[in-house]
C-alpha positions in Angstrom: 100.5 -29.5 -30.9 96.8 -29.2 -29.9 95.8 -30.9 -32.5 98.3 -34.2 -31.8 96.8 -33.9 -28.0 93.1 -33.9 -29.3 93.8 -36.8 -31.9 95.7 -38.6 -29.2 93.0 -38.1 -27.1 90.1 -39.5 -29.0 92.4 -42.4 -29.6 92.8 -42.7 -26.0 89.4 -43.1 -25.7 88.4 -45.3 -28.9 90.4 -48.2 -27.7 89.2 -47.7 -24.2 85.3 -47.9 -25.8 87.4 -51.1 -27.8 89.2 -52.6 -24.8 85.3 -52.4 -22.6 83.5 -53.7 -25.1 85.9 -57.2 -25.1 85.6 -57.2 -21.8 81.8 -57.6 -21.7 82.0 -59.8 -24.4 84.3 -62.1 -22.9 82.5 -62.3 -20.0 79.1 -63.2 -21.7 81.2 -65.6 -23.4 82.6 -67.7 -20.2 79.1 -66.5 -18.7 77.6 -69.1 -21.5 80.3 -71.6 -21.7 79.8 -72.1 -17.9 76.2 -72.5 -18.5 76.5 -74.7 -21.0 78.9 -76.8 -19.1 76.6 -76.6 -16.3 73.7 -77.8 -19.0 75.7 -80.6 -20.6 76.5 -82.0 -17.1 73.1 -81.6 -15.3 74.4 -79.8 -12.3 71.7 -77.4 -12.1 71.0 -76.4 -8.5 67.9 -75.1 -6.8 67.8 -72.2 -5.8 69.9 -71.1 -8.9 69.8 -68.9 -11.7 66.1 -68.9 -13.0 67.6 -68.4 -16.2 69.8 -71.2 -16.1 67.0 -73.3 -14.5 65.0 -72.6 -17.0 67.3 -73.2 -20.1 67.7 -77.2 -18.4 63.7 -77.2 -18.3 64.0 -76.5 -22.1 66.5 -78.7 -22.5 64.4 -81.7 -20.2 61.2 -80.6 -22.2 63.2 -81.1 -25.7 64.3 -84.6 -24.5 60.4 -85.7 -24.2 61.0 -85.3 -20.3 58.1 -82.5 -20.0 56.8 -83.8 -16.1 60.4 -82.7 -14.9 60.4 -79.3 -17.0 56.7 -78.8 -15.8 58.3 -79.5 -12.5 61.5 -77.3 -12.7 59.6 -74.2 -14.1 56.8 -74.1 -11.6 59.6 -74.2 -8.8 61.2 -70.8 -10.3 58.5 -69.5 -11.6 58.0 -67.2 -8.8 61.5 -66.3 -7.8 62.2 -65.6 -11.8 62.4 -61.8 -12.6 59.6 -59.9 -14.3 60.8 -60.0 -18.0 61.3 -63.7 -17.5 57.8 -64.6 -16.4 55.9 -64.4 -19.3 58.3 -67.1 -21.2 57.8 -69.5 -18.9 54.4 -69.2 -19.0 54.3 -69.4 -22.5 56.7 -72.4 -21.8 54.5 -73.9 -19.1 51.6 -73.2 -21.8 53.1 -75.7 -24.3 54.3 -78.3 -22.7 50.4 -78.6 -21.4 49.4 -78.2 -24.8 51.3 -80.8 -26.7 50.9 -83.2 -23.8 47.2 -82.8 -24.0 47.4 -83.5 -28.1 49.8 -86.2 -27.7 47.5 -87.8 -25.2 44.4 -87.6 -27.0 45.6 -88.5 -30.5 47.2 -91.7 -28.7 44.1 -92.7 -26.0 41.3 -90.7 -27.2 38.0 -90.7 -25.3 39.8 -92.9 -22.8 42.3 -90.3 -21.3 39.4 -88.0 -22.0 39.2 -86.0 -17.8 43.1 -85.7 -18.3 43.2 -84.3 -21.4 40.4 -81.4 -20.4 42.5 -80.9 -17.0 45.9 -80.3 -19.5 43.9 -78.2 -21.8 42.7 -75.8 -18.8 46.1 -75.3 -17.5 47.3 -74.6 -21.2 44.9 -72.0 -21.4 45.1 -70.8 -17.6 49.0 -70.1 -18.3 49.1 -69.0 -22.2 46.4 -66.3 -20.8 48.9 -65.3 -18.1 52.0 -65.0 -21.0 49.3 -62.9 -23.0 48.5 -60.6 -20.6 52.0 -60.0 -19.7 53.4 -59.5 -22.9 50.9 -58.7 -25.3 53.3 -58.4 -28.2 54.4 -61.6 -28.1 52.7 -63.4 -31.4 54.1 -67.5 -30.6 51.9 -67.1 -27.2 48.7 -65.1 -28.9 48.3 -68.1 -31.6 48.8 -70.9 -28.7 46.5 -69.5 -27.2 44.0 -69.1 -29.6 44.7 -73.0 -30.9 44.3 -74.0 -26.8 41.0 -72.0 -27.0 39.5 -73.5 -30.4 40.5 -76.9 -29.3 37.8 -79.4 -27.1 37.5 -83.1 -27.0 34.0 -84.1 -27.9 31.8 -84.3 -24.5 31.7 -87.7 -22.9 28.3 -89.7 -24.2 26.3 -90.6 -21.5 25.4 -94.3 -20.7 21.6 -95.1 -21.2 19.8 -95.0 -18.1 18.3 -98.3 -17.5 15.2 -97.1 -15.3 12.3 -98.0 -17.2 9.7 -96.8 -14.7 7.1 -94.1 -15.5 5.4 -91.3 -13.6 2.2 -90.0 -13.8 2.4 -86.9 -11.7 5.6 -84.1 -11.1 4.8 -84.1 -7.8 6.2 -86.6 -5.0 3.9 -89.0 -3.8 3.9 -88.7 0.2 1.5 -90.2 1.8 -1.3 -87.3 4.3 -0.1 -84.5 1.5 -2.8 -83.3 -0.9 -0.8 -84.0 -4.4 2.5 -85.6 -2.3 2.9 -82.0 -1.7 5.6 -79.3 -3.0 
């Protein structure tokens, strides 16, 4: 008789383990298929999850749309929790990385001031995904390829002075020399 109770018991208490466990799977299940739904029909709000905000930047960024990602994950970058910040950094990161290749493999020299200004922010924000995770191995090499990478300076145009000078000092008139 003890022995029935104690069985019964632990059976008791299996399928309550069982009958939790569905129940916070099934909830991460409609959890996703309402973010999904939310994703597939664009209806993300501001002020919204930062996690659902940022799965749409991903999903913007993946649809060649990076200016509105860029946009979306500066807005909830500082309302995101701790353990989300260093991903979108390391998102922020690449999406000025690759904009900064594709712009100088299609303009070159010509887009040369915009390309350096991507290629600081790369590096300002895959720092900031370093230092907060420094485990993570995807934001280490970005950031080493963002630090290896530089255009080739700007040549200079030929100064057309053709003057000459005979002394480093200025010539002022009443100064011994021009004076200092």
């Amino acid at each position: 008789m003890v022995r029935a109770k104690a069985v019964t018991t632990v059976l008791i208490l299996i399928l309550s383990l069982l009958t939790g466990t569905a129940v916070v799977e099934g909830y991460a299940l409609y959890r996703d298929h309402r973010f999904n739904r939310i994703l597939r029909e664009g209806g993300v709000k501001t002020g919204g999850d930062p996690l659902l905000s940022a799965a749409y930047a991903n999903r913007l960024a993946d649809r060649g749309h990076w200016q509105q990602a860029v946009r979306i994950y500066n807005r909830i970058l500082p309302e995101s929790p701790d353990e989300l910040k260093p991903r979108l950094h390391y998102n922020l990161g690449t999406l000025y990385l690759q904009e900064a290749a594709r712009r100088w493999h299609k303009r070159g020299v010509w887009d040369y001031s915009r390309v350096v200004t991507l290629l600081g922010l790369a590096r300002e924000h895959l720092r900031e995904a370093v230092r907060l995770d420094p485990t993570d191995l995807e934001a280490r090499y970005n950031l080493e390829y963002a630090l290896r990478i530089q255009p080739p300076p700007r040549e200079r145009q030929p100064s057309k002075w053709r003057g000459h000078k005979q002394s480093v000092f200025a010539t002022l008139p009443g100064m011994p020399k021009g004076g200092p």
